[in-house]
N, C-alpha and C positions, 0 to 999 in steps of 0.2 A: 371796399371790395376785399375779401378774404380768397384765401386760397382755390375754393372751388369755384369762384365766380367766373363769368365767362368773360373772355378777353372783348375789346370793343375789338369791330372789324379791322382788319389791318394789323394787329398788334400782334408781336410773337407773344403766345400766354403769358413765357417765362421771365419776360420784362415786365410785364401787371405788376406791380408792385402787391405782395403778398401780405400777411398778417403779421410776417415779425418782421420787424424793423429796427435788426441788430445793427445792420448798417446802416441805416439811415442816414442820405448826406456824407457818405464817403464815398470818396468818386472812386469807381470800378477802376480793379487792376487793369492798367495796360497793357498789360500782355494778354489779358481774356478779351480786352475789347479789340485790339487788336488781331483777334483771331476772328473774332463776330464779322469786323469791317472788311477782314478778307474772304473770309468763307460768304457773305453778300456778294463781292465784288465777283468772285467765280461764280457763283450762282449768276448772278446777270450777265457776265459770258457768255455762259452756254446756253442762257436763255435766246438771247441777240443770238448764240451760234446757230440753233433748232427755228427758231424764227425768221431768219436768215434763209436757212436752208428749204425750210417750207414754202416761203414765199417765191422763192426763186425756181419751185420746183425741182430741186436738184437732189440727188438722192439720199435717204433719210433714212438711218439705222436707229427706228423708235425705239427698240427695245433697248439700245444703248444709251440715249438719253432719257431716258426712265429712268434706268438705272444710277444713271449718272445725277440726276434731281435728287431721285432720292438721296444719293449720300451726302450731297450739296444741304439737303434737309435734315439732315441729321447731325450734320454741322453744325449749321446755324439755331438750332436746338439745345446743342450742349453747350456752345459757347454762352447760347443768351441764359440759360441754365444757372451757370457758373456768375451772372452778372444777378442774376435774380433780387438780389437782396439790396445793391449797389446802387449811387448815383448815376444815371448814364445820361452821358451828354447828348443835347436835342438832334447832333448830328447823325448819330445812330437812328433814334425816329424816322427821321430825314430820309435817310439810305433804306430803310424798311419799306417806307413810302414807293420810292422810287422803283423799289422790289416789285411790291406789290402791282405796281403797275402796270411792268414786266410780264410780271406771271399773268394779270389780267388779260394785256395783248397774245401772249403765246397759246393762250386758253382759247381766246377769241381764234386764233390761228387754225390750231390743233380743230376745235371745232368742226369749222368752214373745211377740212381737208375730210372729216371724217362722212362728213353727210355728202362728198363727192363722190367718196368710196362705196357708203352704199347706197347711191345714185345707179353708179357702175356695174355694183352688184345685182341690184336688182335688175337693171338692162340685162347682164349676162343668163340671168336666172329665167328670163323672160324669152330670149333666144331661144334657150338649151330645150325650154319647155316648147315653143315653136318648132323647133327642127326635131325632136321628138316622136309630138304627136301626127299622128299621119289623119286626124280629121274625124277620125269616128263619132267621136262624144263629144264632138262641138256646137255649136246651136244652130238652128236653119238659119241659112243667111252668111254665117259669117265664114261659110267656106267657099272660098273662090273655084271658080265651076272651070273647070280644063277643057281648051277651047282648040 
């Protein structure tokens, strides 16, 4: 696999093992890896925190945890970045995995809230449009005759 190849599902790109292999078999500084397995660890946080809050119906400042993902992704981007060329141990995988999973349920979550929303919407849309129209243009039949 060379540098443009496409990561297999799950994998950060930047851990694919690339086309040079200057370091090949030297285990990643710890202190990069160390910031990888933190910058995960928050990112699942606030995953559990938004998932949490979703499910529980409680109230949910999306635009804040967007924001807040993204820089969580951007993170763990540069740290995996800086390991790119390095041995990294299976437990990073591991912890990616377990990411991934995260991110899969919140997705799933996220989902399911938005197709309520425009459930909602469209009900509301539907009203606005009923209390509205006062009956003119509507088809014989379907206007209730005032008794």
């Amino acid at each position: 696999m060379d540098q443009y190849d496409i990561a297999p599902q799950g994998i950060v790109p930047a851990l694919v093992p690339s086309g040079s292999p200057r370091h090949r078999g030297i285990p990643a500084p710890a202190a990069t890896l160390t910031a990888l397995l933190r910058a995960i660890e928050r990112t699942e946080e606030l995953l559990d925190e938004e998932t949490g809050a979703l499910e529980n119906r409680s109230t949910v400042d999306l635009v804040s945890f967007v924001r807040r993902k993204s820089q969580s992704l951007l993170e763990i981007t540069r740290a995996a970045r800086a390991l790119r060329d390095f041995e990294v141990d299976p437990t990073v995988t591991d912890r990616l995995a377990a990411l991934k999973d995260k991110l899969e349920r919140n997705q799933a979550v996220l989902r399911l809230h938005l197709e309520a929303v425009r459930e909602v919407a469209d009900l509301l849309v539907k009203t606005a449009r009923a209390v509205e129209s006062d009956g003119t243009y509507s088809m014989p039949g379907s206007r209730q005759e005032v008794g």
